[in-house]
C-alpha positions in Angstrom: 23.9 26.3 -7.3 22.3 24.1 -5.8 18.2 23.2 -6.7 16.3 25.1 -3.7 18.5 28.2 -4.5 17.4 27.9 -8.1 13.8 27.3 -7.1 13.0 29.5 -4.2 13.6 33.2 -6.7 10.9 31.1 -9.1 8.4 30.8 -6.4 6.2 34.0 -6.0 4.9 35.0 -2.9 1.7 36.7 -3.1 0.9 38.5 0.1 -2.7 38.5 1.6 -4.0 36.0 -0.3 -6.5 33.5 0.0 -6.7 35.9 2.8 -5.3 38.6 4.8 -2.3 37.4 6.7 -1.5 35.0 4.5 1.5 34.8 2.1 0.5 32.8 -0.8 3.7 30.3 -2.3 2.9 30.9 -6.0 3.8 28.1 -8.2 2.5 28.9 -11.8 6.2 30.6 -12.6 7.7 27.6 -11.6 5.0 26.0 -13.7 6.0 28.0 -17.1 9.8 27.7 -16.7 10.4 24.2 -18.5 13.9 24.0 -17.2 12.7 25.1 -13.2 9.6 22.4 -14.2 11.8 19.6 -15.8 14.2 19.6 -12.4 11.5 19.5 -9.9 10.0 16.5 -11.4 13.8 14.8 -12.0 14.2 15.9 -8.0 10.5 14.6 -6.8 10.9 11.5 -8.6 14.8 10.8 -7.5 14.7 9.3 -4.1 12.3 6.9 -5.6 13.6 6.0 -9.3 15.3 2.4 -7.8 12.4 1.5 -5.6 10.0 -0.1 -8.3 6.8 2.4 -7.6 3.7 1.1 -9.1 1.5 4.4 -8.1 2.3 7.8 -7.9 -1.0 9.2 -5.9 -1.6 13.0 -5.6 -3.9 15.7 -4.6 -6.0 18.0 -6.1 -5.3 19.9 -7.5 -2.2 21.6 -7.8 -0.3 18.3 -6.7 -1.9 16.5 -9.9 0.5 18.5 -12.0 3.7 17.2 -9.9 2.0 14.0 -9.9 1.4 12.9 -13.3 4.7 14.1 -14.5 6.2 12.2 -11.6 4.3 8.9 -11.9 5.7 9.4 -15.7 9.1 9.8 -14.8 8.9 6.7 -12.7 6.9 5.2 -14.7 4.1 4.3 -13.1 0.3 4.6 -13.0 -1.4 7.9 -11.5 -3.8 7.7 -8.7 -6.2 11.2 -7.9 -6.9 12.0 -5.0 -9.9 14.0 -4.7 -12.5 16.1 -2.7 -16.1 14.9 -2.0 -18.0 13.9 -4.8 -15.5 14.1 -7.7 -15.2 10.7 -8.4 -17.5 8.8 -10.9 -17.0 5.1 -9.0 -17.0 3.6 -5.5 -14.8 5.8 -3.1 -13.5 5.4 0.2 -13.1 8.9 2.7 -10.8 10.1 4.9 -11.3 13.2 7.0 -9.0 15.8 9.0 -8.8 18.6 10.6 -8.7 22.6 9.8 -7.9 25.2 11.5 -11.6 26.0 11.8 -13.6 22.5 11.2 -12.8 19.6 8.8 -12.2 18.7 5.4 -12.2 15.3 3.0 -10.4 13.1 1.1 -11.8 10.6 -1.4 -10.2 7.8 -3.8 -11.6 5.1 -5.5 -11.4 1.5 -3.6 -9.8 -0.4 -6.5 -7.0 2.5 -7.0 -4.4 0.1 -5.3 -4.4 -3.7 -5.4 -3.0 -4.6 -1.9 0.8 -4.6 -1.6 1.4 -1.9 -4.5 3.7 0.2 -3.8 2.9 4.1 -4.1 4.9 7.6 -3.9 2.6 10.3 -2.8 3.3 13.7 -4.4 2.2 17.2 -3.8 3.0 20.6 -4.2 3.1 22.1 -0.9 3.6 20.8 2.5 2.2 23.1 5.4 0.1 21.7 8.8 0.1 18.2 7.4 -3.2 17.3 7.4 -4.1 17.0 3.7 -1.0 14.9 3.6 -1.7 12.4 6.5 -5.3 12.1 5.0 -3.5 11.1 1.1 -1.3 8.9 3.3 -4.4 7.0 5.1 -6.4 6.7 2.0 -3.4 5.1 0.8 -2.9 2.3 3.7 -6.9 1.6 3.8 -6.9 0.3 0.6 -3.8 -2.0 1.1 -1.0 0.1 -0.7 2.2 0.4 0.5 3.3 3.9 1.1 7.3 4.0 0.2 7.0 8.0 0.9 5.8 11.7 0.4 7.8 14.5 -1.6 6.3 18.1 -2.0 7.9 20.7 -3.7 8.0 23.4 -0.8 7.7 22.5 3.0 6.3 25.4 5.4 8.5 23.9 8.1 7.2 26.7 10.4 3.8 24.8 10.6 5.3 21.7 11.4 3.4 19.7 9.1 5.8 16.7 9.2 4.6 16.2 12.8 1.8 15.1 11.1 3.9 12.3 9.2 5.2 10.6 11.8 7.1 7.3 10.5 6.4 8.6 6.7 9.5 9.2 4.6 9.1 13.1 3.6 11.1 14.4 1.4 10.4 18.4 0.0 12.4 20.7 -2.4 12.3 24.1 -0.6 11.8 24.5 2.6 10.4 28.8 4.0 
């Protein structure tokens, strides 16, 4: 069988929530099944384990857990990428777009040294914005982005769209 199979009966949909209409991808089975967690990492981490990645970025906060375990698979440093105002030093910003206003993106400046070479990693993939924002942060600080890999990809919202000329790679796709 092969991985999204395994995954997808893991993942729990939650219907109605954060709001009504809305059919939440629930990770934290996934989460407490060590075999389910152990082959996501080893999956996220595979298209990149010959390409010498010195950062594995991700954001909050769900995407921290996929990160870390990613950058350690790879071994490589671990970069957070944050909201507004969670980061103790010097930060650069990158905005986008919501459905209904904007939102924000923050990393600190010295993160990268230009030419480093980083994977960005979260957990879900849906209009892309979040994602393109990671991705900017990213190039504005002189890294080089070798890719994105999420875990699921809402490929009805077209979020790769949004990731134009970015390598994407994602687990499960609904």
């Amino acid at each position: 069988m092969d991985l999204e199979s395994r995954l997808k009966p893991i993942i729990r949909d939650v219907p109605d929530f954060p709001k009504k209409g809305i059919i939440f991808k629930d990770i934290t089975p996934l989460l407490a099944d060590r075999e389910a967690f152990e082959s996501t990492v080893n999956a996220l981490a595979a298209p990149y384990s010959d390409a010498r990645v010195d950062l594995v970025a991700a954001v909050e906060s769900r995407g921290f857990i996929f990160g870390a375990a990613v950058a350690g698979r790879l071994k490589a440093g671990f970069i957070p990428v944050r909201k507004p105002g969670k980061l103790p030093a010097e930060a650069i910003r990158e905005s986008y777009d919501l459905e209904y206003g904007t939102d924000s993106l923050e990393m600190h400046v010295d993160a990268i040294s230009p030419g480093q070479k980083v994977l960005l990693v979260d957990d879900l993939l849906a209009t892309g914005g979040t994602a393109r924002a990671a991705a900017n942060l990213v190039r504005k600080i002189g890294g080089e982005l070798l890719g994105v890999s999420f875990v699921i990809e809402l490929s009805f919202l077209d979020g790769r769209s949004k990731l134009e000329g970015i390598d994407v790679k994602s687990l499960v796709r609904y």
